[in-house]
VOGU-3710 file (C-alpha; in Angstrom, 3 decimals, decimal comma):
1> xxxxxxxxxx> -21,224/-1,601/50,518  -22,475/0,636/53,200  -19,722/2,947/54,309  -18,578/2,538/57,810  -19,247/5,125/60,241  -16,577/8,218/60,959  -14,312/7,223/63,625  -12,320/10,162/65,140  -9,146/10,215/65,360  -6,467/10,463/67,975
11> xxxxxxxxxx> -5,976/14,011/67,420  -9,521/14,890/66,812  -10,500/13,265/70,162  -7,664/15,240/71,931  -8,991/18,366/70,460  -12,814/17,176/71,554  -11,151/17,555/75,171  -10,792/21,044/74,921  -14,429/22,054/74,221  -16,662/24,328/76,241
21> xxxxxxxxxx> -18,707/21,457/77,880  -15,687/19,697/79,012  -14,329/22,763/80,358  -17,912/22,998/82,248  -18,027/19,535/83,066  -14,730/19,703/84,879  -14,769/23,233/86,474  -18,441/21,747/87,586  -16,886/18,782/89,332  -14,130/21,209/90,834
31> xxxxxxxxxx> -16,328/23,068/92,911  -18,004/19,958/93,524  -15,722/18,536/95,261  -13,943/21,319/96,962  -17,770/22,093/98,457  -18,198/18,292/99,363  -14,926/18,079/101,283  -16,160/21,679/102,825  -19,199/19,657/104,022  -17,390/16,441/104,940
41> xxxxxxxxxx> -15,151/18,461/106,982  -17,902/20,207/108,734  -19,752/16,660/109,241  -16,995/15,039/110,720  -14,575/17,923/112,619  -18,023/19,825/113,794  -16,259/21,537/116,373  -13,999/23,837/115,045  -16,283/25,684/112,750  -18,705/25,516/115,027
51> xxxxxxxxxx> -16,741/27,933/117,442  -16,067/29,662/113,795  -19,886/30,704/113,519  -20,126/31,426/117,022  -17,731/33,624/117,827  -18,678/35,462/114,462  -22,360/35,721/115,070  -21,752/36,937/118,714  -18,968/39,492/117,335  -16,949/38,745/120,633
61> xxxxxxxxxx> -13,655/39,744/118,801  -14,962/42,435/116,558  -13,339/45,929/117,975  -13,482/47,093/121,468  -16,523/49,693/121,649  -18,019/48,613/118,314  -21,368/50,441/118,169  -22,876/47,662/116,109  -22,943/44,773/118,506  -26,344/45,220/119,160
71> xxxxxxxxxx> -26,457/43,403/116,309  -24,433/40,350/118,528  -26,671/36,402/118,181  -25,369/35,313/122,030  -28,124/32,232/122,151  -25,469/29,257/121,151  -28,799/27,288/120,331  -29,283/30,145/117,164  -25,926/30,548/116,727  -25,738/26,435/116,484
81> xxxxxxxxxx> -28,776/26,211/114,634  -27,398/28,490/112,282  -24,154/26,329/111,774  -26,210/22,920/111,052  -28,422/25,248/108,178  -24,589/25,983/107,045  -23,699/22,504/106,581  -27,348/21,405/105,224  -26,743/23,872/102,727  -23,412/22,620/101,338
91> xxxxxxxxxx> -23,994/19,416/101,348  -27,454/19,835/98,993  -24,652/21,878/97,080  -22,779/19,269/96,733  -25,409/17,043/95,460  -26,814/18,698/93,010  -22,932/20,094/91,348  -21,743/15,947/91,657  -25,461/15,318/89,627  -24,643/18,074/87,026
101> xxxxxxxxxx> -21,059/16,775/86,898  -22,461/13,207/85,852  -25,008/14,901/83,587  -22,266/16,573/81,730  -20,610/13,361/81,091  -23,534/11,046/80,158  -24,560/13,779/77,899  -21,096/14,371/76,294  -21,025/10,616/75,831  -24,025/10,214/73,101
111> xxxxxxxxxx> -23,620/11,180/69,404  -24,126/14,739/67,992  -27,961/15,590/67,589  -31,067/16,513/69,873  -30,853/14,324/72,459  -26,812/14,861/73,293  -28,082/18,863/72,965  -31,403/18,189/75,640  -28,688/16,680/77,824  -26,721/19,472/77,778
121> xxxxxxxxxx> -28,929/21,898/78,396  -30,120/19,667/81,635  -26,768/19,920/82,879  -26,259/23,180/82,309  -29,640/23,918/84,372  -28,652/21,793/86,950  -24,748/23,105/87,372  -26,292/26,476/87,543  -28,748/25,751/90,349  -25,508/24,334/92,122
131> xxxxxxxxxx> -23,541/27,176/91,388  -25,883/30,029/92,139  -26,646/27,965/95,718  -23,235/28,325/96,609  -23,154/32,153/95,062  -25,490/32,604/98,093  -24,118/30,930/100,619  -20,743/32,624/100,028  -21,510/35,816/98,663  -24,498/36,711/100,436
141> xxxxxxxxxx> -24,210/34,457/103,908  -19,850/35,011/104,641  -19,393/38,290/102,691  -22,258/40,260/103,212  -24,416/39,118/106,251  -21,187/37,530/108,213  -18,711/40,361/106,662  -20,578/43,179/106,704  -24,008/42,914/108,996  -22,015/41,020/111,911
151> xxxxxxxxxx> -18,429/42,912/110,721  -16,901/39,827/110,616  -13,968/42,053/108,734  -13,368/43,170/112,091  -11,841/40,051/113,617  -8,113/39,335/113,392  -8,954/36,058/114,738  -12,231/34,692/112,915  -12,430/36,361/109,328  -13,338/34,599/106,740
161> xxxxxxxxxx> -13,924/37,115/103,997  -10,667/36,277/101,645  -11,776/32,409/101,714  -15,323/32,824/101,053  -14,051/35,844/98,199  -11,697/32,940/96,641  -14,912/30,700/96,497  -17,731/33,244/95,030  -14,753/33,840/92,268  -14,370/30,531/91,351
171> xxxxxxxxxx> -17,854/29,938/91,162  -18,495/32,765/89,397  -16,134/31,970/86,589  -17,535/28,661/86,634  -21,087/30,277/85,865  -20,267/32,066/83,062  -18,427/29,325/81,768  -21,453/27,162/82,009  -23,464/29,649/80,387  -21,122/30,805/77,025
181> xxxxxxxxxx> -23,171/30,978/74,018  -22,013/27,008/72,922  -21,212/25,669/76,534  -24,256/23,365/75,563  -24,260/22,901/72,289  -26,866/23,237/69,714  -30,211/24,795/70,742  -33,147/22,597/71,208  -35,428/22,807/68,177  -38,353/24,692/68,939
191> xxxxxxxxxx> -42,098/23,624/68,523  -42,441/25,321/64,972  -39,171/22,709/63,733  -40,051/19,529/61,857  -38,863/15,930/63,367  -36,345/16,253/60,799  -34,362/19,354/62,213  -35,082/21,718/59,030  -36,724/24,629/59,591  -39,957/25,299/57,504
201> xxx> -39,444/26,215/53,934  -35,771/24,891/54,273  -34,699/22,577/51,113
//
């Protein structure tokens, strides 16, 4: 009689939980949705931020006699166009961390082998694209062009230089997560493996 397939076990499938792709899949879907509700919240409350940008981009509140305001964006249509490029960004952010979230699952639902290790590896491309867009956004548009080229750390009123710190962090970790040395399982065979998985010469 053929002998039935291996079916895990309660504990084994607890311990399955506590892998490195789960722990990418979910940290993936956590700054998924924290950058979703970001761009939900800028979608449909567009007026608060908006005065957010603006009054950091025209560095009205930045201190008296700063010598760098000749730095200052006044035009509200730049400073406005500048806001909806904000929110076009997150929200493509969003997308592609909710597709790498869902390619994380599908691919930790097949079996062990090549195919569960190709989908892997496409979720761990796509997370990272996700992750490194919002690595930008934060790190390079809030902390260095808003913090430090429009002295955003200037304002009492409009800084927002420990937020966007707490989000290039998280992401961060979440990067390196994604990419640990068996965050996505087995490598791909390469062109010089057989169909068969053994390398050449291998018994």
């Amino acid at each position: 009689m053929p002998t039935p397939a291996h079916q895990p076990r309660p504990a084994e499938r607890i311990l399955a939980a506590g892998t490195q792709p789960v722990a990418a899949m979910l940290l993936t879907g956590t700054v998924a949705l924290y950058i979703a509700l970001v761009a939900f919240g800028n979608i449909t409350d567009f007026g608060t931020n908006q005065q957010f940008v603006r009054h950091v981009l025209s560095m009205d509140t930045t201190f008296k006699g700063n010598g760098l305001r000749w730095r200052a964006v006044d035009s509200t249509a730049l400073q406005d166009t500048a806001y909806v490029a904000i929110i076009a960004w997150e929200t493509l952010a969003a997308l592609t961390l909710l597709a790498a979230t869902a390619l994380w699952a599908r691919a930790l639902r097949r079996p062990a082998g090549t195919p569960r290790a190709y989908g892997l590896h496409r979720a761990q491309r796509a997370g990272s694209i996700g992750l490194l867009m919002i690595l930008v956004l934060f790190g390079v548009g809030f902390i260095g062009i808003g913090g430090e080229w429009f002295a955003m750390w200037q304002s009492q009123a409009w800084n927002g230089l420990d937020a966007a710190t707490r989000v290039v962090t998280l992401a961060g970790i979440v990067l390196v997560v994604t990419h640990l040395p068996s965050a996505a399982g087995p490598q791909a065979p390469s062109a010089d493996t057989p169909a068969g998985g053994l390398e050449k010469g291998g018994s």
